[in-house]
PAKOLVO-198496 format. One record per residue: residue number from 1; x, y, z of N, C-alpha, C, O, CB in turn. Coordinates in steps of 0.2 Angstrom, whole numbers, plus 2048, in hexadecimal, padded with zeros to 3 digits. Glycine has a CB too. Layout:
 num nxx nyy nzz caxx cayy cazz cxx cyy czz oxx oyy ozz cbxx cbyy cbzz
 NUM   X   Y   Z    X    Y    Z   X   Y   Z   X   Y   Z    X    Y    Z
...
***
This chain:
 num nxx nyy nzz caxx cayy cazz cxx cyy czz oxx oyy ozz cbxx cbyy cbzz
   1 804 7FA 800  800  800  800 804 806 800 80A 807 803  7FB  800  806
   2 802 809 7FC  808  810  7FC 804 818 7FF 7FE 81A 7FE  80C  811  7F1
   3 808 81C 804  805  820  80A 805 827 805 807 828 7FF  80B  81F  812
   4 804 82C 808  803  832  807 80C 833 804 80D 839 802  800  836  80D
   5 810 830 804  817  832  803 819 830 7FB 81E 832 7F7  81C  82E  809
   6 815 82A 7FA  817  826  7F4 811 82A 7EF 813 82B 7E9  816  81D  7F6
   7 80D 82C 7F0  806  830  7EC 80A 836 7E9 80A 837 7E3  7FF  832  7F2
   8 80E 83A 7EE  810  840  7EF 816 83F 7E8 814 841 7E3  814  842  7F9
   9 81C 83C 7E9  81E  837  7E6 81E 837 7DD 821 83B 7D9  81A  832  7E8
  10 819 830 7DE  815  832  7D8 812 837 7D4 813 837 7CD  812  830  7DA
  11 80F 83C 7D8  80B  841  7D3 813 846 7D2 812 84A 7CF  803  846  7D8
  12 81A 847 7D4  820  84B  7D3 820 848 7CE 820 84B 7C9  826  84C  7D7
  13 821 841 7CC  825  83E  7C9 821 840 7C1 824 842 7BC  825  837  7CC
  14 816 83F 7C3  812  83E  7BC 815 845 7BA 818 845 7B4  807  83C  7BC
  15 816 84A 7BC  818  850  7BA 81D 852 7B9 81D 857 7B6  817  854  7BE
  16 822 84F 7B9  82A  850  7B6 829 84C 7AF 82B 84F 7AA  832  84B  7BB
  17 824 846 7AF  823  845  7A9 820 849 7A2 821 849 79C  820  841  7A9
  18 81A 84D 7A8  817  851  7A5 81A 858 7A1 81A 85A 79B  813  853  7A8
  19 81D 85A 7A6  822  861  7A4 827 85C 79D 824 85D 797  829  863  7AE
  20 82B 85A 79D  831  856  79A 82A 855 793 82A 85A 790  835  84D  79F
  21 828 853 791  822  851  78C 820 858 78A 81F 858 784  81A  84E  791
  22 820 85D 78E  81C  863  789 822 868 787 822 86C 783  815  868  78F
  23 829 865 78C  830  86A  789 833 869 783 836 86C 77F  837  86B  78D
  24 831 863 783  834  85E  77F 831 85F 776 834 85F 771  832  856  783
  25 82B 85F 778  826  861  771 827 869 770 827 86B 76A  81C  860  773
  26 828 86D 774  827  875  775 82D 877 770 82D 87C 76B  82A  879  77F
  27 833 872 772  839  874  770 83B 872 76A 83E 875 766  83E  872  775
  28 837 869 766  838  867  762 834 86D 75C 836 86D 757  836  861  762
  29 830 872 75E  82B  877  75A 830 87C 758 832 880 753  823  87A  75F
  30 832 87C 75F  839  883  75D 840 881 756 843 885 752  83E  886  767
  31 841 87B 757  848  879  755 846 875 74F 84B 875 74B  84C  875  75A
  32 841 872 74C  840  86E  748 83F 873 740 83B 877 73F  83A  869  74C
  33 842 871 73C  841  876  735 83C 872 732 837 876 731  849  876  72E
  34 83B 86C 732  832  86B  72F 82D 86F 731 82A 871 72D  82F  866  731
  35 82B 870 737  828  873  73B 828 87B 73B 823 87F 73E  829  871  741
  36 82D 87D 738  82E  885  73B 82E 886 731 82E 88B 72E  838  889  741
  37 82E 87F 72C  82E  885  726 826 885 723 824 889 71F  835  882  71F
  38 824 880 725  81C  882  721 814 885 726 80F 887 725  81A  879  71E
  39 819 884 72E  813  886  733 810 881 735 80D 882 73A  80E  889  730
  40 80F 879 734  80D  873  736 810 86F 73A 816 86F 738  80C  870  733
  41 80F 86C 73E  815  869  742 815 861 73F 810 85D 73E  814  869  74B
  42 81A 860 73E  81E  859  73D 818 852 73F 813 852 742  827  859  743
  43 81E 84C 73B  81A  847  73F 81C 844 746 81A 83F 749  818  842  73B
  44 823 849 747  827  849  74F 824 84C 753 823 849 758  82E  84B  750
  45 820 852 751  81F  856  757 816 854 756 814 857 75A  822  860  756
  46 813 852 753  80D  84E  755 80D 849 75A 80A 849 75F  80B  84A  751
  47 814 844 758  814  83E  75D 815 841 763 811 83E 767  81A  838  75C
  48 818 845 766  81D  84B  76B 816 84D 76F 814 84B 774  822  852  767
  49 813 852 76A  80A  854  76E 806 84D 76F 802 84F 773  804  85A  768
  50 806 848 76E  801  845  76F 806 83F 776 802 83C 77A  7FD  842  767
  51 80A 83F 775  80F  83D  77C 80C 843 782 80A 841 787  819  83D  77B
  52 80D 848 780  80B  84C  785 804 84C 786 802 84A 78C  80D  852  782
  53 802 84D 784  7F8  84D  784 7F6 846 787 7F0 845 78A  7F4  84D  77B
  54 7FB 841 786  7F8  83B  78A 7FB 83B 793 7F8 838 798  7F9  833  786
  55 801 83E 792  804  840  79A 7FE 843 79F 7FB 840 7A4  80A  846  79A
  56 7FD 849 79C  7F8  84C  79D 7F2 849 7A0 7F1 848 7A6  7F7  84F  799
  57 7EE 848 79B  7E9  842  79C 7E9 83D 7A4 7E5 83C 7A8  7EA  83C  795
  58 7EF 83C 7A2  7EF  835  7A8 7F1 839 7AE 7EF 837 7B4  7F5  82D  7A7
  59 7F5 840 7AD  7F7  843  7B5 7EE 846 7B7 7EE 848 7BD  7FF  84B  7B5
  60 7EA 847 7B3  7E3  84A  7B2 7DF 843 7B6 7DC 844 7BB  7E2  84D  7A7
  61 7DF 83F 7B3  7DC  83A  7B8 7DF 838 7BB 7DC 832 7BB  7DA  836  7B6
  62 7E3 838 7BF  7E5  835  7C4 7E5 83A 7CB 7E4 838 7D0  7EB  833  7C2
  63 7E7 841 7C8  7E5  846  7D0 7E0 84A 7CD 7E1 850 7CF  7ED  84C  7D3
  64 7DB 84A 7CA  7D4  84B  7C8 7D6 856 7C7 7D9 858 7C2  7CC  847  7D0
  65 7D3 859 7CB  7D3  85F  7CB 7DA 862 7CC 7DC 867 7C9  7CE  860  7D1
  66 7DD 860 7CE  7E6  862  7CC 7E5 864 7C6 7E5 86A 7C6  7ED  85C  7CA
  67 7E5 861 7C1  7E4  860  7BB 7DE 864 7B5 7DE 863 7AF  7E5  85A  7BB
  68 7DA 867 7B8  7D2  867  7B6 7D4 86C 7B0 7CF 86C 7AC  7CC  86B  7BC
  69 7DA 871 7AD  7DA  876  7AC 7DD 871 7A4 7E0 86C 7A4  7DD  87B  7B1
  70 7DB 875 79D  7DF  86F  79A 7E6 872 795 7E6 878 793  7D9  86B  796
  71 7EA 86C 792  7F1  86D  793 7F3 874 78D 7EE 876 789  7F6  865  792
  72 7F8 877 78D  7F9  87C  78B 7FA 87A 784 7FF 876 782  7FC  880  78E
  73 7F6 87F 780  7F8  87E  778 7FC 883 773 7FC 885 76D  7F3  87E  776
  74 802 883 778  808  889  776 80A 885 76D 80E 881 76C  811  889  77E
  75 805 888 768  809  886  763 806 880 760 808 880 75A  80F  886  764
  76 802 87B 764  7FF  875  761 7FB 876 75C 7FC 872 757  7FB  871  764
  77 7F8 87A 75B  7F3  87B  754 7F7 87C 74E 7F4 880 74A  7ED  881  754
  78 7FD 87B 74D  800  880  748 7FE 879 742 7FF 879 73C  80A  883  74A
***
């Protein structure tokens, strides 16, 4: 059984994933010349947001209202 310490834990951890997932896509948008010569993003920086969007999801259902707010779309519609 895991106590308020291992929970605590956990949710640092779902969130280093999360963070790492959305820098990770943020930065492929900034650096990538597919992405920066026609305005669309790649079929890297799809797989990248949609890794991100499922982190999200699961940090979103697992601590319910933490999460109620939804994830930022710095640049996804492009």
């Amino acid at each position: 059984m895991s106590g308020p310490a291992e929970d605590e834990k956990d949710v640092r951890a779902g969130r280093d994933f999360l963070d790492e997932a959305r820098v990770s896509y943020e930065t492929h948008l900034r650096t990538c010349a597919r992405c920066a010569e026609d305005g669309r993003t790649c079929r890297a920086a799809e797989l990248l947001k949609r890794t991100y969007d499922n982190f999200w999801r699961a940090a979103r259902r697992s601590r319910g209202a933490a999460f109620r707010t939804a994830p930022e779309n710095n640049q996804s519609d492009r």
